[in-house]
N, C-alpha and C positions, 0 to 999 in steps of 0.2 A: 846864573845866566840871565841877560836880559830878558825883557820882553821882546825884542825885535831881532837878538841872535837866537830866543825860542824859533820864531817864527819864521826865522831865515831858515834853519835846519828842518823845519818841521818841511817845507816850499821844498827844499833838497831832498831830503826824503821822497816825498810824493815824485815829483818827476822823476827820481831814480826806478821808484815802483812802474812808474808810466813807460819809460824805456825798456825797462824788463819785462813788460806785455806786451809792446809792439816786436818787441828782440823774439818772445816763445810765439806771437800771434802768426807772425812773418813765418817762423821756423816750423808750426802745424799745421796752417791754414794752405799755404804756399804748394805743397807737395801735392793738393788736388788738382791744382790746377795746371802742375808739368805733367800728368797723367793724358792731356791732349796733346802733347808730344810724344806719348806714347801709342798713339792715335794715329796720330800721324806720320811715324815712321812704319804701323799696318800697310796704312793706306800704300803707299809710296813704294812696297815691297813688290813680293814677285806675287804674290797670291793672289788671286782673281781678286774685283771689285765687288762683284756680288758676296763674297765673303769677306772682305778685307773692310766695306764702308757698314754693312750692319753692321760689326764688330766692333768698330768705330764709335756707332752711336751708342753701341749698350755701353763700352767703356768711357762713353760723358757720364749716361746716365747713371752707373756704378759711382763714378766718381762725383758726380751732383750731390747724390745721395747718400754718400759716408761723409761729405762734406756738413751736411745737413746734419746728419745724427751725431757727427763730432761739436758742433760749436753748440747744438741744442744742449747736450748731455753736460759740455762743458761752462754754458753760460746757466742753468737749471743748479749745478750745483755748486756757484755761485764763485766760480774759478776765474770767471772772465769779467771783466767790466762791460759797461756798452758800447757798441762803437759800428762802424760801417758794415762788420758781417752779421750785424744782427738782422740783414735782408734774406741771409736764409736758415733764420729760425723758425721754428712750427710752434706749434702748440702740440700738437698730438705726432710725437715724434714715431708711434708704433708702423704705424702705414708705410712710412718713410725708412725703418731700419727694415722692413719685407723688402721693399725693392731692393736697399743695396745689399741684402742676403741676395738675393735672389741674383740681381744682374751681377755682382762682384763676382757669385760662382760660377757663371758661364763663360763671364769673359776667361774667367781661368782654364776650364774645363776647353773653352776652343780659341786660347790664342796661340798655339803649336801651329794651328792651321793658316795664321796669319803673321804670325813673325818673320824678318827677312832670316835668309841665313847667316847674315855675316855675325859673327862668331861677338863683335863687342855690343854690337847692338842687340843681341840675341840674349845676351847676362842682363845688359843694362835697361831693357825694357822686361823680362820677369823678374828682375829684381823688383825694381819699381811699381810692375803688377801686385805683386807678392807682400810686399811691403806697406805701401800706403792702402791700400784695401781693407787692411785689417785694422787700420788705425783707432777706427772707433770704435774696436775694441777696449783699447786703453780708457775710455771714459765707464767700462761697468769694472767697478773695484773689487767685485767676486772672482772673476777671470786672474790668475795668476799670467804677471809676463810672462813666462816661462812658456807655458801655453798659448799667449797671441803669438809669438816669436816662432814657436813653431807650426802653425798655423799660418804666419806673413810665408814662411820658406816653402810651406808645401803649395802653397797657393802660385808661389813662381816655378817651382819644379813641374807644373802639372803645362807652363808654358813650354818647357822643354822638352818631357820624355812624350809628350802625347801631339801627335802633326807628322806632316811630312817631314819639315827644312827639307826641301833639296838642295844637298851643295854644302849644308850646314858640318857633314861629317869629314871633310876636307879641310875647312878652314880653321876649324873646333872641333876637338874631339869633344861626342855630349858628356863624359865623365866632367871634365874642364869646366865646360861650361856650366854643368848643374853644382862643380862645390863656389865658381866663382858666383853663380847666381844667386846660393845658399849666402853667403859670407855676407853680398852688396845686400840684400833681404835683413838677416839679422843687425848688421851694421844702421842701417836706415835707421829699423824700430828700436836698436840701441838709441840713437839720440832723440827719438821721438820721446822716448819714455825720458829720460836726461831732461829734456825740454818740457815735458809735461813736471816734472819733480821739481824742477825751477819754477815751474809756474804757481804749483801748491805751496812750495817755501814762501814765495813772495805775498802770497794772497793772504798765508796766517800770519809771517812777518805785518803785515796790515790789518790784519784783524787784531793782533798782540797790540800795535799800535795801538789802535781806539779801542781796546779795552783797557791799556795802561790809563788811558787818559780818561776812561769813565772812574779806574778805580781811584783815580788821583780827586776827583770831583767827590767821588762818595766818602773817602778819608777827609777830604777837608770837612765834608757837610759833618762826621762821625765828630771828629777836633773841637766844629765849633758846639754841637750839641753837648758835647762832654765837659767843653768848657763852661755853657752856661748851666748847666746840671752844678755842676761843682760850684761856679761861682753865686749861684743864688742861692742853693740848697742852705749854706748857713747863714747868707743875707735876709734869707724870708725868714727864718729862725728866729734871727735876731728881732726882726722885726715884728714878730706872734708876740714874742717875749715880750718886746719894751709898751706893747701895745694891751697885753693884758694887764702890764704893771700900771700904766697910765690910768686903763679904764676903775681899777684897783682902787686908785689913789683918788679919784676924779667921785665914786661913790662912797667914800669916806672922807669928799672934802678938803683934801690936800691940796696946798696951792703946788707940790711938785708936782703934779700931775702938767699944767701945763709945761715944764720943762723936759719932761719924758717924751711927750709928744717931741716938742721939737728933735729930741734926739733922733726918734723915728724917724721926723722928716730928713735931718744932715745923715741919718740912714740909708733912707730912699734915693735924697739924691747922689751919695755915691756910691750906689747902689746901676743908676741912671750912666753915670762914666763908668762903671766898669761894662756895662754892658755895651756900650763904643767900645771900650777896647777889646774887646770879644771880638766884635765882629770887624775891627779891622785886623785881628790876630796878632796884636799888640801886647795883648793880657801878657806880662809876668811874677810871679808871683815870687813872693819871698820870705824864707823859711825864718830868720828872724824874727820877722814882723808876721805870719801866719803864729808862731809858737806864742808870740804877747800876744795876738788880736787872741788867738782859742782863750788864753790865760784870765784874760777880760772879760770875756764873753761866759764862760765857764762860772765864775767866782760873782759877776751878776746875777747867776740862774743858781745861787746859793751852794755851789760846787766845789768841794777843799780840791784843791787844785795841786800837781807839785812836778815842776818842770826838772829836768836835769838832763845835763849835755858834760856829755863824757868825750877823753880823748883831747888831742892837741890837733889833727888833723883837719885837711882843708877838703871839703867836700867839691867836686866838680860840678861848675854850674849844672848838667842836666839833669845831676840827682839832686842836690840841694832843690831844683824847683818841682822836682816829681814827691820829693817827702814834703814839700809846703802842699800840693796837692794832699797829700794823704792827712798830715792835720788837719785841713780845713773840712775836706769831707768827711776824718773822723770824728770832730766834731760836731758835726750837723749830726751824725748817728747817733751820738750822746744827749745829744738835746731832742732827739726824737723818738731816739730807739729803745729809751732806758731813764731810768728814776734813781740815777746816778748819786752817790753824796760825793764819793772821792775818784778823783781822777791822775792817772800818773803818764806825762808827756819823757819820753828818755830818747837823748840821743845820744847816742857811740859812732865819733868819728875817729875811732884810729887810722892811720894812713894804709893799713891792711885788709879794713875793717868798716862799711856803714852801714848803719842800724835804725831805724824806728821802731817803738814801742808807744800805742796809745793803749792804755789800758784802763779799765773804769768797774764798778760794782754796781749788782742790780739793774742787769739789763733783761728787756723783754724776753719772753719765751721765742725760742727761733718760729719762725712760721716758714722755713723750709723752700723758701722764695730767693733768689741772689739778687740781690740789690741792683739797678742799673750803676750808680755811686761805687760801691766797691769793682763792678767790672770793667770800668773806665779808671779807677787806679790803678787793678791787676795790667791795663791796659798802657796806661802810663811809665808803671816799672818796668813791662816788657821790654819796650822802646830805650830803656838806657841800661839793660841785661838786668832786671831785678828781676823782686819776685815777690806778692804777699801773699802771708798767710792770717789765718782767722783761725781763733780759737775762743767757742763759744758752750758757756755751761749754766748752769744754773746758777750762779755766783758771781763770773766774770765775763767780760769782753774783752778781751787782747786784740788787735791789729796790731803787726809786725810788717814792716815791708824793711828786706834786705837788698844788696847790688853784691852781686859778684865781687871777688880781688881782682878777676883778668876785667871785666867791663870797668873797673876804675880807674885801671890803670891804661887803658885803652880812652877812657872820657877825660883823663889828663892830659893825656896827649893831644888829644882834637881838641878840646877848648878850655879856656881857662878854669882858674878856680873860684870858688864862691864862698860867701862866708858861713859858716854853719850856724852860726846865732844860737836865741833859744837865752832864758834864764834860768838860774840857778834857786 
């Protein structure tokens, strides 16, 4: 994918996120505020004013106030982005959930005495009572729905079986009206919770997002470290070696000494481009020419040496460059880990079958430490379904890394093949 159909999808994404917060903001914020038409159908009723416009105001302030401890609660644990209701956010939400305890219970406890009678307005405002009052509830994760939902219903039934209604037992029988009041009540706080569930999908769907994208950042930064580990570890080798043979040569007078030198320098400097390509993530490597460079390098540092590559089979590019990884880093370990005379490099590519074998004599005593080197090869083989192993004694050193039959035949398939190389 390009860089700018990244960037197109990544701009889609984000606004779709953005619409699905204004879609659940609208759908939980919204319900406070039809609570003053619930207000207003008091007022408007038969009930006196002296009871109908207090009642009125406690049910702003209930609803003010569950308004408040729902977008606190919700923007606090970090559900909501910023945006225009953050003007009734607090800081110190405790003061603020007292009052709407406090006024959401009264209004329930006395709005019997101020509902009209008629029979739809009668459901449809303790439904409504019932329902959004308890909403901010849903913002404490201890509280099962089960319990706010029944808590939204009793809070609208207590509009109904407690009051006069006059007139209300004619229009509506109260059985009718307290299962239709029950039903509009649990209904509501069904889609509230619905809408809050959409809302926490969408928030980890976006938090998933940029942590894909930090861990994409920390795997390349892991890539190129591993890459430069691997790629220096037997370049500076090389270069201890040819630098102690010079200095060698250089105290005993040799004119090859100055030739040694230079070798170190046309060392160094390809040493210098492979570090470009490192870090444009260009480096690849090749198992061919890693099996003669070790063979080279080996047999310089006075080491019988003895390559063999078994099999007719075509290795898949992503293994053939993961086992040139593993020669190159197994022999940086020989040339540092061990006082080596004989070394034996073996490849087995049968078409069923791939295999490395570095194996060497007279290696160090373990010191019980895992190399960063071998757990960036272990790392390597993962990624193309292998696997190595280490077998280490007082006698020998083995590095084995194998690949699956299904991972090769699955890495033929996606990419081509590669040449196995390697001398006889």
């Amino acid at each position: 994918m390009s860089t700018l159909q990244s960037s197109t999808a990544q701009h889609r994404a984000e606004l779709g996120v953005r619409r699905t917060e204004r879609y659940v903001y609208n759908s939980l914020h919204w319900a406070f505020p039809l609570l003053g038409a619930v207000a207003l159908i008091a007022v408007t009723g038969d009930a006196p004013l002296e009871w109908s416009l207090p009642w009125a105001a406690m049910l702003i302030v209930a609803a003010w106030s569950g308004l408040v401890v729902l977008h606190t609660r919700l923007r606090d644990a970090d559900l909501l982005p910023a945006s225009g209701w953050d003007a009734v956010r607090v800081r110190r939400v405790e003061p603020v959930r007292l009052v709407w305890i406090a006024s959401g219970l009264i209004c329930a406890a006395t709005a019997g005495f101020v509902f009209p009678p008629a029979g739809f307005l009668l459901v449809l405002s303790s439904a409504m009572l019932g329902s959004v009052l308890v909403m901010p509830m849903l913002t404490y994760p201890r509280i099962r729905p089960m319990v706010i939902g029944a808590t939204g219903i009793v809070l609208g039934q207590l509009g109904i079986w407690f009051g006069p209604h006059p007139g209300a037992a004619q229009e509506l029988p109260w059985v009718v009206a307290a299962y239709w009041s029950a039903f509009a009540s649990g209904m509501l706080l069904g889609y509230a919770v619905m809408f809050l569930n959409v809302l926490t999908t969408t928030r980890e769907l976006e938090w998933a997002r940029t942590d894909t994208a930090r861990l994409a950042v920390a795997e390349e930064r892991l890539r190129f470290s591993r890459d430069l580990h691997d790629v220096f570890g037997r370049t500076l080798s090389t270069v201890a070696l040819k630098a102690e043979l010079a200095a060698e040569q250089a105290r005993r007078g040799r004119p090859e000494s100055v030739a040694t030198m230079r070798e170190v320098q046309s060392i160094a400097t390809e040493a210098l481009g492979e570090v470009r390509e490192v870090v444009r993530g260009y480096r690849q490597t090749d198992l061919a020419g890693e099996m003669a460079g070790a063979r080279s390098l080996l047999e310089a540092s006075g080491i019988e040496v003895t390559t063999v590559t078994e099999g007719s089979g075509v290795l898949p590019a992503p293994v053939a460059r993961a086992f040139a990884w593993v020669v190159r880093e197994g022999t940086t370990n020989i040339l540092r880990h061990a006082d080596a005379g004989r070394v034996r490099i073996a490849l087995d590519s049968e078409p069923g079958r791939a295999r490395l074998v570095l194996d060497n004599d007279h290696p160090h005593p373990a010191t019980g430490r895992a190399g960063s080197g071998l757990a960036g090869l272990s790392e390597r083989l993962a990624e193309v379904g292998g696997r190595l192993s280490v077998d280490h004694d007082t006698d020998r050193f083995t590095l084995t890394a194998e690949v699956t039959d299904a991972a090769l035949a699955r890495l033929r398939t996606a990419s081509g093949p590669s040449e196995t190389g390697g001398e006889r």
